[in-house]
Structure formats: C-alpha cells, structure tokens
C-alpha positions as CSV (number, residue, x, y, z in Angstrom):
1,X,-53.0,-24.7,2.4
2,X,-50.4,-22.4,1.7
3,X,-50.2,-21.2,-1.8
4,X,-46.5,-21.2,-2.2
5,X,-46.6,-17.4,-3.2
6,X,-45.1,-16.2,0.2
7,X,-43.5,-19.1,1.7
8,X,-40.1,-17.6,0.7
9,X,-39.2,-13.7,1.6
10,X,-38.0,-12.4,-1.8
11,X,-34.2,-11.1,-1.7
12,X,-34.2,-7.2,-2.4
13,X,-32.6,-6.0,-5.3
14,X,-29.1,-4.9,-4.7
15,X,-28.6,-1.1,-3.9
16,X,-25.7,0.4,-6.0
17,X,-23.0,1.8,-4.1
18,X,-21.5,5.5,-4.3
19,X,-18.0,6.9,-3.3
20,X,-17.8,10.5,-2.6
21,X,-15.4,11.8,-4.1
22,X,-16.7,10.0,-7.4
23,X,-13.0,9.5,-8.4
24,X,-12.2,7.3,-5.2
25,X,-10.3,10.6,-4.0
26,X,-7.0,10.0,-6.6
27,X,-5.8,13.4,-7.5
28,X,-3.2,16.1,-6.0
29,X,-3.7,17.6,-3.2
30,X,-6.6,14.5,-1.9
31,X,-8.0,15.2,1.7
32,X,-8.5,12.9,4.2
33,X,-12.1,12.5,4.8
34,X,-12.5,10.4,7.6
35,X,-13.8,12.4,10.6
36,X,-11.5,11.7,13.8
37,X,-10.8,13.3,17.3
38,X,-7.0,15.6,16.8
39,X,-5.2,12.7,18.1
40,X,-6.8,9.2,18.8
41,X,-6.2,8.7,22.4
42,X,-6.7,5.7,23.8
43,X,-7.8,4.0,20.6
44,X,-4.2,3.7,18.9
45,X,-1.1,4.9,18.5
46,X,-1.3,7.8,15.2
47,X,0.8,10.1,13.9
48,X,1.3,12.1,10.5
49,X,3.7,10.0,7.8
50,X,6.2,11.8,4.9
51,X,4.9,9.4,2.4
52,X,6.5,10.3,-0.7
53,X,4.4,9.0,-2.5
54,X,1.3,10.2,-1.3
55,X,-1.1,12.9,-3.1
56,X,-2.3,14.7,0.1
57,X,-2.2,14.5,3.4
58,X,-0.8,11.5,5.3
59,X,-2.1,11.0,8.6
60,X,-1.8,7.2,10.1
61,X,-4.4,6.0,12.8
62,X,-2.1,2.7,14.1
63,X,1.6,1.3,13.6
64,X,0.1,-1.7,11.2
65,X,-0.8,1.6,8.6
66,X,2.5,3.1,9.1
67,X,3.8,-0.3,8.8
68,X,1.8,-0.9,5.6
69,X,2.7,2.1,3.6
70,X,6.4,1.3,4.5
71,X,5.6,-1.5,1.8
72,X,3.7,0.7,-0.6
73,X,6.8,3.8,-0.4
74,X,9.4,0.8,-1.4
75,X,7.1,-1.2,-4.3
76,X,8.2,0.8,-7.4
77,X,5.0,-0.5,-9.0
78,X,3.1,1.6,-7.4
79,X,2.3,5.6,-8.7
80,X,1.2,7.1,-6.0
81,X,-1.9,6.7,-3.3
82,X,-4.2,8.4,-1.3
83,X,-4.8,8.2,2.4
84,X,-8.6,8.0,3.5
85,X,-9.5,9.8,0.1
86,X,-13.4,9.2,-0.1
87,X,-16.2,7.6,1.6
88,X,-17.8,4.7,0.2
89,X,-21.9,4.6,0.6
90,X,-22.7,1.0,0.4
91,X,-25.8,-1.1,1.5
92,X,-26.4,-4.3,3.2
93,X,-29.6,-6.6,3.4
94,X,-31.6,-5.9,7.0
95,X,-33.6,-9.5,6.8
96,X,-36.8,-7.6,6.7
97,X,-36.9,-7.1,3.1
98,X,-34.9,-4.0,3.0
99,X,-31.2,-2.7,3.4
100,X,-29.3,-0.6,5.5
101,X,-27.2,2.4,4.6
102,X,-23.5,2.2,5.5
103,X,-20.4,4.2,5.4
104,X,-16.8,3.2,4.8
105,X,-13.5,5.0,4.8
106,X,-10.5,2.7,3.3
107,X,-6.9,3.6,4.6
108,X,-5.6,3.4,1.4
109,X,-6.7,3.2,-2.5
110,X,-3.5,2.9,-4.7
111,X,-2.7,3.8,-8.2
112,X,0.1,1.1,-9.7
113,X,2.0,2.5,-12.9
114,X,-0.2,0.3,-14.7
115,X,-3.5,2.1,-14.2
116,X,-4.8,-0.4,-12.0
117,X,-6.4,1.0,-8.9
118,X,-6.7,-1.2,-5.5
119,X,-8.1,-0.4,-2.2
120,X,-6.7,-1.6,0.9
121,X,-7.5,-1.7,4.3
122,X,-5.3,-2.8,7.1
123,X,-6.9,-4.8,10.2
124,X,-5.5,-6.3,13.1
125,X,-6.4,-9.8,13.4
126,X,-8.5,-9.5,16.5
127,X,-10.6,-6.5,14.6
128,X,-11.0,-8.3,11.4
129,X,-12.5,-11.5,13.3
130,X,-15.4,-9.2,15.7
131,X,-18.5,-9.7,14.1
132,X,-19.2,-6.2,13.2
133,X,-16.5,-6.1,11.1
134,X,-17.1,-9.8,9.1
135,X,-20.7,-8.7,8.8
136,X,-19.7,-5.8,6.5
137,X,-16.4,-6.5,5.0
138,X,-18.1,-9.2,2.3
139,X,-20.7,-6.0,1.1
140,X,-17.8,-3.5,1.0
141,X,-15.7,-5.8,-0.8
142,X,-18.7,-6.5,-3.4
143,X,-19.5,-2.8,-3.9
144,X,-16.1,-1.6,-4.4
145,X,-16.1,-4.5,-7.5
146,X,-19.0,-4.3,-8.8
147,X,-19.7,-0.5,-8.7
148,X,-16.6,0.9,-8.9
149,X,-14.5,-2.0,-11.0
150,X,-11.7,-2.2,-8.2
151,X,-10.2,-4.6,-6.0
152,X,-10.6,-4.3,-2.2
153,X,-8.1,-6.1,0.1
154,X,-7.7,-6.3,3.9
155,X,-4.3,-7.0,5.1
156,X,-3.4,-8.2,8.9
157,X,-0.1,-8.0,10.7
158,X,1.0,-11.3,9.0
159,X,0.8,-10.0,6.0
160,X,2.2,-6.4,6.6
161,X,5.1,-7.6,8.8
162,X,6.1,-10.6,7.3
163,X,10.1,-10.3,7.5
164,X,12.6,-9.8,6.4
165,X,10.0,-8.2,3.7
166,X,9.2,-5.3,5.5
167,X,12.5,-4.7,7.1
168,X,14.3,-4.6,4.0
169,X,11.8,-2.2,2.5
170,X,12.5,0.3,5.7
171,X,16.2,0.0,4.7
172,X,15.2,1.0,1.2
173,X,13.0,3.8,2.1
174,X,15.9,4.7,4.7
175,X,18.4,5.5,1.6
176,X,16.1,7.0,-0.4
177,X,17.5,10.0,-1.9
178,X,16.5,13.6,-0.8
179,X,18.7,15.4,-3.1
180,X,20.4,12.5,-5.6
181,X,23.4,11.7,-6.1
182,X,24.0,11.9,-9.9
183,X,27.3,10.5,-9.9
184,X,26.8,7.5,-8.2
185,X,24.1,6.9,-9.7
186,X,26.0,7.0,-13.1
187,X,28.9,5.0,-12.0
188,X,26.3,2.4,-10.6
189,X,24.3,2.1,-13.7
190,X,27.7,1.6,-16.0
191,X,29.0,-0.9,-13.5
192,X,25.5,-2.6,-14.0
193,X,26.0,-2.8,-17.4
194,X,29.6,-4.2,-17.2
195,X,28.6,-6.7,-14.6
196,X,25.3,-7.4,-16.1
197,X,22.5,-9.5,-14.1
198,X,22.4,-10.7,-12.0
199,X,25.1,-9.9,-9.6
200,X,25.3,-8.4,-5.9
201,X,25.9,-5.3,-4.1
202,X,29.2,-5.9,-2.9
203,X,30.4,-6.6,-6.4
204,X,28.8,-3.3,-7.9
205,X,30.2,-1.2,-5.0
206,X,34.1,-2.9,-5.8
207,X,33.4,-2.0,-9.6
208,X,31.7,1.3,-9.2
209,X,35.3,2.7,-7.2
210,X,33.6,5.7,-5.5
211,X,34.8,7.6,-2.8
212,X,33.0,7.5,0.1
213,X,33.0,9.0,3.6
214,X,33.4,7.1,6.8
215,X,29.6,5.7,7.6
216,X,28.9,5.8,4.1
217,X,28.4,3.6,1.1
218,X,27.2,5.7,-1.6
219,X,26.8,3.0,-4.4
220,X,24.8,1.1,-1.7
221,X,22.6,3.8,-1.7
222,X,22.5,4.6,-5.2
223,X,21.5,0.8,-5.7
224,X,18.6,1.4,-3.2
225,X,17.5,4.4,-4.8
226,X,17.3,2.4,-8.4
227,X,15.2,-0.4,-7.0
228,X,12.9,2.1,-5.4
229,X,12.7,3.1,-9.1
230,X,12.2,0.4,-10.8
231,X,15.2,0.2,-12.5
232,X,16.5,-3.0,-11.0
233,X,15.2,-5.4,-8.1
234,X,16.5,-6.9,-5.1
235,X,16.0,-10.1,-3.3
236,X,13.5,-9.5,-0.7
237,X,13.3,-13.0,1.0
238,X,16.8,-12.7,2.7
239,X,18.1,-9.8,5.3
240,X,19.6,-7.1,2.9
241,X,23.6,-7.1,3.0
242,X,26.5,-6.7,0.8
243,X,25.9,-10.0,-0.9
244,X,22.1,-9.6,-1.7
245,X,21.2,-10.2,-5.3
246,X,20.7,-7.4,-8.1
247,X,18.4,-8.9,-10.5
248,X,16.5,-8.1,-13.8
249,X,13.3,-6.5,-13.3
250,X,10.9,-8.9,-14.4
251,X,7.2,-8.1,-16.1
C-alpha cells in the first residue's frame, strides 16, 4: 500500500518576481525597453505618439494603444506615465515540480497625482482569449501585486473605445493648449465663479464676452484646457456640445 507520503506532487514555493528597471521605469527621460523590429510590419499598425504626458519616449505598437493613451492624455488624475518602461521577470509553475522563467513588457505603468501607480496593458479581444496569453496573464497579474504592490489591468476595445468616452477625450486633447491663452482663461475662471456649478459651455462662453476669430471659440477651449487640468469636469456620457455640463470636481 501506498504510504500517502507521495500520493500528492507538492506545490513549489512561489518564485518572487523582479522588474528591471527596479522602479517600474517611472522617471524622466524612461526608455522603452521592449525589443522590436523599426516598424512592425505585418503585425500592426505603430507609429510614435506626442504624449504630453509621457516621461520618455512614446512609441505605439497598435491603434487600441494610441487609442488608450487618448484616455490617459485627457484624465487629469493622472501625473504622468511611461511607455514600455521595464521588464517584468516573473515565474509560472511547469507541473513537474518546478517553474518557468518569463518575461513581460506592459504598454503602460501610470503615476495618478495620488501616488498610486497602475500598470496597464491593452489587448484585443481575440489576443486576450488565445491560450498563451490566459495561461500567463493570472501570474503577471499576481507578481506585479504581490512583489511590487501595484495593480495590473488589461483593457480590450470595449473598454478603450467605449463612446462617446473616448471621442470626447480626442476633442479635449484636440484643444489642448500649446501656448495658453491667459486671458481666456481668466475670463473663464471669473465667469465660473459668477455662474457657479454647475452650468454649461454655452452659458460660460455668453458670460465670458471674448472676442473670437471666425472658426474659433476661445472660451470653449479655455474650458477644455481647465478640465484637462483638473480644475473643473465635464460630462463625459453625452457627445460634447455647447450645452454639455460644467460640473464640480468631485473627490
């Protein structure tokens, strides 16, 4: 008879997890570590972004990234991020009583104004279900929490492009200011406080009384450029226009 001792393979201990750079790449000047060919033929459609936000480099390997950081450039929570900043080495169990060394580059890892720090990874849907991909994602997710004390997400199409979310936040990033526009944003801010919140666009433009050229609305844009701040927030659930709400920026 079987003594029991070896009926059961024992589960090897968990391997720690590293990230080179040990910082998760968030400083000035961050390269992008992920090793690829000069232009990704073939594979998908890249490109190099003007993230304003970002702290190095900004190269994007698909639309759904360029798509995504769209969303990151307009959320005024969020400090600054880093594209591709480090590799994670992380392990996963090979069913023989050992584990298997792995590599992972994220395509982002975000700093909000909080301190918090998230990683985030953005995966078509018919990538994210192929079973080399569901296989690892559970052990990356794990590592980057346990080791390193950050949250790791993976966001699809539906999630990135949800409208008119992500439309309204290319309209925001569209106005956003190059060289500002003091005055209008003084005469916006005191028409703010006169109106108080909240109100909408088309009333703040009517009270601000600026003089604009033809094509442009320069209180529109100095609204844009205070939600992109912080400063105020818009509705974001209905197609921006004239009458979109101004509201209070809540905790």
């Amino acid at each position: 008879m079987s003594s029991g001792k070896n009926d059961v393979a024992e589960t090897p201990l968990r391997r720690k997890s590293s990230a080179q750079p040990a910082n998760l790449g968030l400083f000035p000047g961050a390269p992008v570590v992920r090793k690829v060919k000069k232009r990704n033929f073939l594979c998908a459609v890249d490109g190099d972004g003007g993230d304003h936000k970002v702290l190095g480099a900004a190269p994007f390997r698909s639309l759904l990234e360029r798509d995504l950081r769209v969303l990151l450039g307009a959320n005024a929570g969020i400090a600054h991020y880093a594209i591709e900043p480090h590799v994670l080495i992380y392990y996963i169990p090979d069913g023989r009583g050992g584990q298997e060394k792995h590599e992972y580059v994220p395509d982002v890892v975000c700093r909000y104004r909080t301190g918090a720090v998230v990683v985030i990874d953005a995966k078509a849907r018919f990538i994210a279900g192929r079973p080399s991909w569901t296989r690892r994602q559970p052990h990356i997710e794990e590592a980057y929490r346990l080791d390193h004390g950050v949250p790791f997400l993976t966001l699809d199409e539906a999630e990135i492009r949800a409208e008119p979310r992500l439309s309204n936040c290319q309209v925001m990033e569209r106005h956003r200011y190059i060289v500002p526009d003091e005055v209008a944003m003084l005469r916006v801010r005191d028409a703010l406080v006169e109106l108080g919140l909240p109100t909408t666009i088309a009333t703040v433009v009517r009270t601000a009384r600026l003089n604009d050229r033809p094509g442009e609305c320069r209180a529109y844009t100095a609204v844009m450029n205070l939600a992109l701040a912080g400063e105020v927030a818009l509705d974001l659930g209905r197609p921006f226009c004239f009458q979109t709400e101004i509201r209070e920026v809540t905790p």
